[in-house]
Residue frames as qw, qx, qy, qz and C-alpha x, y, z in Angstrom:
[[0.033, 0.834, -0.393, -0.386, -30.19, -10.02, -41.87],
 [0.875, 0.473, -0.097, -0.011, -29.32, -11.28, -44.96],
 [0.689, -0.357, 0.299, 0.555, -25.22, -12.75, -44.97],
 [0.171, 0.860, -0.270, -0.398, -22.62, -11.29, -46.97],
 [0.828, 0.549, 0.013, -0.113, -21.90, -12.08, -49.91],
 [0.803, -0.487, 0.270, 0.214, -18.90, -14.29, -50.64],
 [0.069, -0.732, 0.301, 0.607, -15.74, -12.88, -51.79],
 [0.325, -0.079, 0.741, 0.582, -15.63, -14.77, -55.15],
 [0.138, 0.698, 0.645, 0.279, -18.95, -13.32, -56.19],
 [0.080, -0.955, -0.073, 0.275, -18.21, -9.96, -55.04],
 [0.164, -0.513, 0.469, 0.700, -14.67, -9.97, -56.80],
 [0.344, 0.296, 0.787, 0.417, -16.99, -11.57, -59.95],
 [0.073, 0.929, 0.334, 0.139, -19.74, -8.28, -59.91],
 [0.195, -0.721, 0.338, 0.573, -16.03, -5.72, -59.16],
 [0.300, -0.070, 0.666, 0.680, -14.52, -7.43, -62.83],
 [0.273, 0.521, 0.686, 0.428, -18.08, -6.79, -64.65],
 [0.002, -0.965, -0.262, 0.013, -18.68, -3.21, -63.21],
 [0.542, -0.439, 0.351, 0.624, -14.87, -2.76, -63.75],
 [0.428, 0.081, 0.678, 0.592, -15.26, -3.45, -66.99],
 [0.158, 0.760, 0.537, 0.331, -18.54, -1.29, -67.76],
 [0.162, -0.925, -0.078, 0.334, -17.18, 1.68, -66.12],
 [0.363, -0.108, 0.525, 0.762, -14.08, 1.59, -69.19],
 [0.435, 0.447, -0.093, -0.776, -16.81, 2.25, -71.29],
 [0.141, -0.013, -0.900, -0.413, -17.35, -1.71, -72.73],
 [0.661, -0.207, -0.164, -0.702, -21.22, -2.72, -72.93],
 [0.264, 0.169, -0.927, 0.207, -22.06, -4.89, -70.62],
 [0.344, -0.611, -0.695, -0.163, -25.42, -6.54, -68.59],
 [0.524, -0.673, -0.129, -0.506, -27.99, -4.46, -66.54],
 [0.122, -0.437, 0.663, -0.596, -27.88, -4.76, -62.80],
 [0.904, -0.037, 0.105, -0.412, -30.75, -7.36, -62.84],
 [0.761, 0.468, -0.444, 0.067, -28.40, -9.42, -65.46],
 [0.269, 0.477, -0.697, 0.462, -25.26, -9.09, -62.87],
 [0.564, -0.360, 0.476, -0.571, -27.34, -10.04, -59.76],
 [0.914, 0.238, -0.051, -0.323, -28.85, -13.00, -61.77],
 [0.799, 0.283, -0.472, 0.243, -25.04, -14.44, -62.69],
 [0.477, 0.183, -0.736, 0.445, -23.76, -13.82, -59.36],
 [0.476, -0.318, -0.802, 0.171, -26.60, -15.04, -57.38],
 [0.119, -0.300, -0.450, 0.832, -27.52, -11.80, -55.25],
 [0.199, 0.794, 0.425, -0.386, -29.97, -8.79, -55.36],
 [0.238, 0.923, 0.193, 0.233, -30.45, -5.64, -57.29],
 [0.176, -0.934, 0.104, -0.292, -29.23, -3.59, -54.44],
 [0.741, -0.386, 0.269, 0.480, -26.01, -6.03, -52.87],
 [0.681, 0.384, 0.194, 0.592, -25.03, -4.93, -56.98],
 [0.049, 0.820, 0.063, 0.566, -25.75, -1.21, -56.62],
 [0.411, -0.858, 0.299, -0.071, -24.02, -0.68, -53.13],
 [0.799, -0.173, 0.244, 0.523, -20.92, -2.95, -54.54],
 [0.440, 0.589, 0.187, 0.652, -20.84, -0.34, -57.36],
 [0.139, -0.911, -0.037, -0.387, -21.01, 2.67, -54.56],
 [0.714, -0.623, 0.231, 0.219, -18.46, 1.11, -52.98],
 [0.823, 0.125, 0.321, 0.452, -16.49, 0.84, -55.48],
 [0.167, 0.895, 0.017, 0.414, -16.79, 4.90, -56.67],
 [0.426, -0.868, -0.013, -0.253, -16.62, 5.89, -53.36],
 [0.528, -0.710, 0.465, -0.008, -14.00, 4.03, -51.64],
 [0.120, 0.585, -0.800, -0.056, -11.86, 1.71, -54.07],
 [0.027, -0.029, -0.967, 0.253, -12.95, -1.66, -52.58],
 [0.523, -0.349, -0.720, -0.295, -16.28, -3.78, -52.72],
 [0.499, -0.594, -0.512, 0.369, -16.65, -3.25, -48.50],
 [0.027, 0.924, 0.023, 0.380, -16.89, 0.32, -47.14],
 [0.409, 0.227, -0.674, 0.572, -14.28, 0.64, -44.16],
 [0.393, -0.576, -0.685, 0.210, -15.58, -0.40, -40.93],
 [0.138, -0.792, -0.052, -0.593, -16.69, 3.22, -38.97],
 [0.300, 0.285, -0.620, 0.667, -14.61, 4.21, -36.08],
 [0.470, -0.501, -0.726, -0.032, -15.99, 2.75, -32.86],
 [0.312, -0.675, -0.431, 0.511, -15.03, 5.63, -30.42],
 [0.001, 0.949, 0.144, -0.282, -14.95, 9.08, -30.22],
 [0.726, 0.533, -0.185, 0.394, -12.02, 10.97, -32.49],
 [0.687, -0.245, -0.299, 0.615, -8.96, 11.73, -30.45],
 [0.195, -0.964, -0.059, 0.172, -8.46, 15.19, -28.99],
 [0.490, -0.719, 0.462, 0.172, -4.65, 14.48, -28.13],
 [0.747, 0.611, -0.259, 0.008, -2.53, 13.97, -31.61],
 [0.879, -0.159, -0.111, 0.436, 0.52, 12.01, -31.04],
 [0.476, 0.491, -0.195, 0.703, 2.90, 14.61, -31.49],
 [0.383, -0.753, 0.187, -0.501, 1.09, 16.42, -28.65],
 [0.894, -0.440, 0.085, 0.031, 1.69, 13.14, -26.26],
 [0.907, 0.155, -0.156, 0.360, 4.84, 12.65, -27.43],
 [0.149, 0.528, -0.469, 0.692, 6.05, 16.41, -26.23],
 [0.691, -0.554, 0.123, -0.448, 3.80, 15.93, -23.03],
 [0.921, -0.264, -0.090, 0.273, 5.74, 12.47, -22.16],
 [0.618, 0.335, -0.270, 0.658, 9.03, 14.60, -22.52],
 [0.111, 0.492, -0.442, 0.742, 8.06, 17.24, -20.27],
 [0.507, -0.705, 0.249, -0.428, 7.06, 14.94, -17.83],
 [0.920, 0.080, -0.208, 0.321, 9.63, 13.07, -17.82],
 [0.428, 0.417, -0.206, 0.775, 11.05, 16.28, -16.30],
 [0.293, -0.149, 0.544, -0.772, 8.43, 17.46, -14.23],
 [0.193, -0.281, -0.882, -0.326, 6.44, 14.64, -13.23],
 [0.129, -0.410, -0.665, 0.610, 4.64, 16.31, -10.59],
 [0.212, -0.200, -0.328, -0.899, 2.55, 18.60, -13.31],
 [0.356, 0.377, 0.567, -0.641, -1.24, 18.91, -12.37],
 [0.414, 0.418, 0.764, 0.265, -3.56, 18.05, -14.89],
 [0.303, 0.867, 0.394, 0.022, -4.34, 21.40, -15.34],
 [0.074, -0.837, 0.280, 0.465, -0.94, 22.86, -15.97],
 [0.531, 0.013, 0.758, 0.378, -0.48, 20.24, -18.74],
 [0.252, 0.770, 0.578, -0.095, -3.52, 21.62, -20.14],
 [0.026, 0.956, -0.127, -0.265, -2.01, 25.00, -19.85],
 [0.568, -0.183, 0.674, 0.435, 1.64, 23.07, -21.58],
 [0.491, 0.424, 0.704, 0.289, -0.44, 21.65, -24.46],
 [0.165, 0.885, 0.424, -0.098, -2.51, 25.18, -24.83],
 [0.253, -0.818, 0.294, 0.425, 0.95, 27.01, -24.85],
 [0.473, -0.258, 0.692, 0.481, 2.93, 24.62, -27.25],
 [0.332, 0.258, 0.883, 0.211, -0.15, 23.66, -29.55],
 [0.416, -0.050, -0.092, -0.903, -2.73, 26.76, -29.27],
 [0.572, -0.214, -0.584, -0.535, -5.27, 23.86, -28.34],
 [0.422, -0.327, 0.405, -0.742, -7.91, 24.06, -25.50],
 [0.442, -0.040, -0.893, -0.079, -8.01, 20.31, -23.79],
 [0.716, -0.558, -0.067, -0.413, -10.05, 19.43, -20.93],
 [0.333, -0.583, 0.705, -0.226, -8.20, 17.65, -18.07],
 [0.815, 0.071, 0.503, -0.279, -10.60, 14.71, -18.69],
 [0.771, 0.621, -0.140, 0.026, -9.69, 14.29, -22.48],
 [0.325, 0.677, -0.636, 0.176, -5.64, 14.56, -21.28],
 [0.386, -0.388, 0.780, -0.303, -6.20, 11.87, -18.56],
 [0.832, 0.366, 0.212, -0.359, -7.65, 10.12, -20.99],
 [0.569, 0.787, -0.228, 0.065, -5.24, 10.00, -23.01],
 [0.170, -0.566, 0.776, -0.220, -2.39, 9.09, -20.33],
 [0.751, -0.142, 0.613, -0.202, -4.54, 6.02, -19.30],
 [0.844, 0.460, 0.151, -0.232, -4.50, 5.20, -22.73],
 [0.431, 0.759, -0.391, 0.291, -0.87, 5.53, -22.92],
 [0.873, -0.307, -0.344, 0.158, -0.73, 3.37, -19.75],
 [0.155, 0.322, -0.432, 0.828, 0.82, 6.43, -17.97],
 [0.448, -0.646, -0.594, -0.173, -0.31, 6.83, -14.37],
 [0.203, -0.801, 0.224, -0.517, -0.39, 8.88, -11.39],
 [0.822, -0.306, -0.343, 0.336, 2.16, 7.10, -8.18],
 [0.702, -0.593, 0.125, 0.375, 4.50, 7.80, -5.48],
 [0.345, 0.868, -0.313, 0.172, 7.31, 9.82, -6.42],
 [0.790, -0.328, -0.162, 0.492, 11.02, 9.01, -5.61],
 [0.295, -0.944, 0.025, 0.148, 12.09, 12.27, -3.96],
 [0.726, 0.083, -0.113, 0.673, 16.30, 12.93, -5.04],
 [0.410, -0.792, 0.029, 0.452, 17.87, 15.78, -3.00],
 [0.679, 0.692, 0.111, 0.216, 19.31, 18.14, -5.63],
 [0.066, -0.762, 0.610, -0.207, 22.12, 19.55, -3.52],
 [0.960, -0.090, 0.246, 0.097, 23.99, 15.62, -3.86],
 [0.361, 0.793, -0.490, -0.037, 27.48, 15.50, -4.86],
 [0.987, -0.143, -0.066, 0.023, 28.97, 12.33, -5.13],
 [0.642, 0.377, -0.423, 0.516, 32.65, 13.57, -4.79],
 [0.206, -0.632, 0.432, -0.610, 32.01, 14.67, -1.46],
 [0.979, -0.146, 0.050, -0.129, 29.99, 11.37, -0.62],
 [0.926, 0.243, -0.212, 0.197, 33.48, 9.97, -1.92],
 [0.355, 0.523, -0.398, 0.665, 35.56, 12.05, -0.26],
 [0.702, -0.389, 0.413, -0.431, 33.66, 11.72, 3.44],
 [0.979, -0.205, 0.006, -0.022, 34.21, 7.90, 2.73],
 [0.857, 0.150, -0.330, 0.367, 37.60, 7.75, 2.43],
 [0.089, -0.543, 0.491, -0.676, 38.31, 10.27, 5.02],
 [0.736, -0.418, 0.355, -0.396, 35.97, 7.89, 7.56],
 [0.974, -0.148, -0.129, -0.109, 38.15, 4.45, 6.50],
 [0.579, 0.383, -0.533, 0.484, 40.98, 5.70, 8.24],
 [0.413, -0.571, 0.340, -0.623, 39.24, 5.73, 11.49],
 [0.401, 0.063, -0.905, -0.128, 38.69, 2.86, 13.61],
 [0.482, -0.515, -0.613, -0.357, 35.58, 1.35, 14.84],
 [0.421, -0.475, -0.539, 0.554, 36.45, 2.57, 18.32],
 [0.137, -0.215, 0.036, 0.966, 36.70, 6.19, 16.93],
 [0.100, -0.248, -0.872, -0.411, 33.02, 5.86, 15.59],
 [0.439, 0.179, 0.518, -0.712, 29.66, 7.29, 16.83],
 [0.030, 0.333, 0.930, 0.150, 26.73, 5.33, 15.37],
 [0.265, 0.193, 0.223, -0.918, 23.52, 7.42, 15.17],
 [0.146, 0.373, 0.916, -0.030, 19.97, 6.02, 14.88],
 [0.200, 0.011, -0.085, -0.976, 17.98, 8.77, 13.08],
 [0.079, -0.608, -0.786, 0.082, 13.95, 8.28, 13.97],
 [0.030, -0.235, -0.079, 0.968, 12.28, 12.01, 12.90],
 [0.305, 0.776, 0.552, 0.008, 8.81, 13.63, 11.27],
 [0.100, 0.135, 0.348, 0.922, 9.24, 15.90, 8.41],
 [0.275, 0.753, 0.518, -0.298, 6.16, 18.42, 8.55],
 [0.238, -0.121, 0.455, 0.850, 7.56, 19.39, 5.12],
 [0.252, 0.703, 0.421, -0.515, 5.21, 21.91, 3.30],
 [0.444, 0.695, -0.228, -0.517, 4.45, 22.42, -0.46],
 [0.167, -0.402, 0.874, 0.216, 5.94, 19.30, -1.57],
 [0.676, 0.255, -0.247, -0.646, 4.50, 17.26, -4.34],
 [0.678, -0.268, 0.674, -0.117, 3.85, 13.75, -3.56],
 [0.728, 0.377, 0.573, -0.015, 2.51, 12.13, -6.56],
 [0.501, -0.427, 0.672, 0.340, 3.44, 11.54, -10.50],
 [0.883, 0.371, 0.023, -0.285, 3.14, 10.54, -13.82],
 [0.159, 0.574, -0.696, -0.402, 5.09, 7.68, -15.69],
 [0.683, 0.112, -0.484, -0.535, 4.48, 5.23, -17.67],
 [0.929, -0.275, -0.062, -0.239, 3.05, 1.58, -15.95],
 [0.932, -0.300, -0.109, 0.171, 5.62, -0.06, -13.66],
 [0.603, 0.097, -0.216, 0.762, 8.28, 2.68, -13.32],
 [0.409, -0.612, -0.235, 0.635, 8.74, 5.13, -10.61],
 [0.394, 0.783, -0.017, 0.481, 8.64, 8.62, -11.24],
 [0.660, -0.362, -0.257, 0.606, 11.44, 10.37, -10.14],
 [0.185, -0.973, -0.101, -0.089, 11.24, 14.06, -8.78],
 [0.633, -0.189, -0.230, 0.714, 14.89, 15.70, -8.26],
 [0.121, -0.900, -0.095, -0.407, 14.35, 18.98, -6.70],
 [0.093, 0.425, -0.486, 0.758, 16.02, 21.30, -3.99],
 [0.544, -0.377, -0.737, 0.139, 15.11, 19.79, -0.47],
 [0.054, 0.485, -0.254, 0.835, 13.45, 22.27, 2.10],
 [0.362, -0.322, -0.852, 0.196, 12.03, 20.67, 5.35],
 [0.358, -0.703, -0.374, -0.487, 9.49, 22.21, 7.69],
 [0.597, -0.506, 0.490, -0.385, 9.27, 22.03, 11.45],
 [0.658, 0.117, -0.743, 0.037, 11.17, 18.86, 12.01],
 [0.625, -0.582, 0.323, -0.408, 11.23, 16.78, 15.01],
 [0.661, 0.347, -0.661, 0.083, 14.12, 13.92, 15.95],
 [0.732, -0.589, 0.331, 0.090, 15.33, 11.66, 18.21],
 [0.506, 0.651, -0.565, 0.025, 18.81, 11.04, 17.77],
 [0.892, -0.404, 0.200, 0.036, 20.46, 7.85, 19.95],
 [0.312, 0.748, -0.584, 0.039, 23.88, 7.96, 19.60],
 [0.959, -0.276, 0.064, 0.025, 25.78, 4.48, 20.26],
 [0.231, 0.841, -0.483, -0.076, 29.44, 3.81, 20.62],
 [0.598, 0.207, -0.773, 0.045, 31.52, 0.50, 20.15],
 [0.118, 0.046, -0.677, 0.725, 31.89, 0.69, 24.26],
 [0.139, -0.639, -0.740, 0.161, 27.90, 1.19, 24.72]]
């Protein structure tokens, strides 16, 4: 394979086929090869580059496949799961197909996540029936007790909790988090109860 020709002879055969495409007279393509050292055919594919695309070099040809998944799509898809991360790859699908009108494959949208360094993890579970003014109000009702008036309790139990989505998407090295209404299964506890006195 022959090298490529170096940029001060390629910008020297752009000014003389510049200049014959105004309409001034000007040498043959033998002639132009001859003063700047090259072939026939480096001249004639600098001039088709030059029609075609502006610029002595064609632009390099895209090495992978063309995206499926247009940014705007990712960009609603991170929002709604950033709400529900616990989606299934095929109700995203169904999302995308709903928002966009366009039929993805699962494989093309996990594709896309990885590429977007989103991944699938552990969820952190939040109990949607929390209320922190009761939390606040149970503590200051319990720091007028004293430590004799106290039971201690050692919770030690198995949830056989049922329908509950374990797993996630967000992006690489944060936690998705999952707040939903807690409903438990068949449970099973020990409770040990301890007071100050034993």
């Amino acid at each position: 394979i022959a090298p490529n020709l170096a940029l001060h002879k390629r910008v020297l055969i752009q000014s003389i086929i510049g200049s014959k495409l105004k309409g001034n007279d000007g040498p043959k393509d033998n002639e132009i090869a001859e003063i700047a050292g090259c072939t026939d055919r480096a001249v004639r594919r600098i001039r088709s580059n030059l029609l075609r695309f502006g610029s002595t070099t064609a632009p390099p040809n895209g090495a992978s496949r063309p995206k499926t998944v247009a940014p705007p799509m990712l960009t609603a898809l991170f929002n709604q799961l950033s709400l529900n991360p616990c989606m299934r790859l095929e109700d995203v699908a169904d999302f995308l197909r709903n928002e966009f009108d366009v039929d993805l494959t699962r494989f093309s949208i996990s594709r896309a996540l990885k590429k977007a360094k989103w991944s699938k993890k552990c969820t952190q579970n939040v109990a949607r029936e929390r209320n922190p003014d009761l939390r606040d109000e149970y503590m200051y009702e319990v720091s007028f007790l004293r430590s004799e008036q106290l039971v201690f309790i050692d919770e030690t139990g198995v949830n056989k909790s049922i329908g509950i989505k374990r797993k996630g998407w967000a992006p690489r090295g944060k936690r998705p988090c999952q707040i939903r209404r807690f409903h438990r299964g068949r449970r099973f506890q020990i409770l040990p109860a301890y007071t100050q006195d034993g």
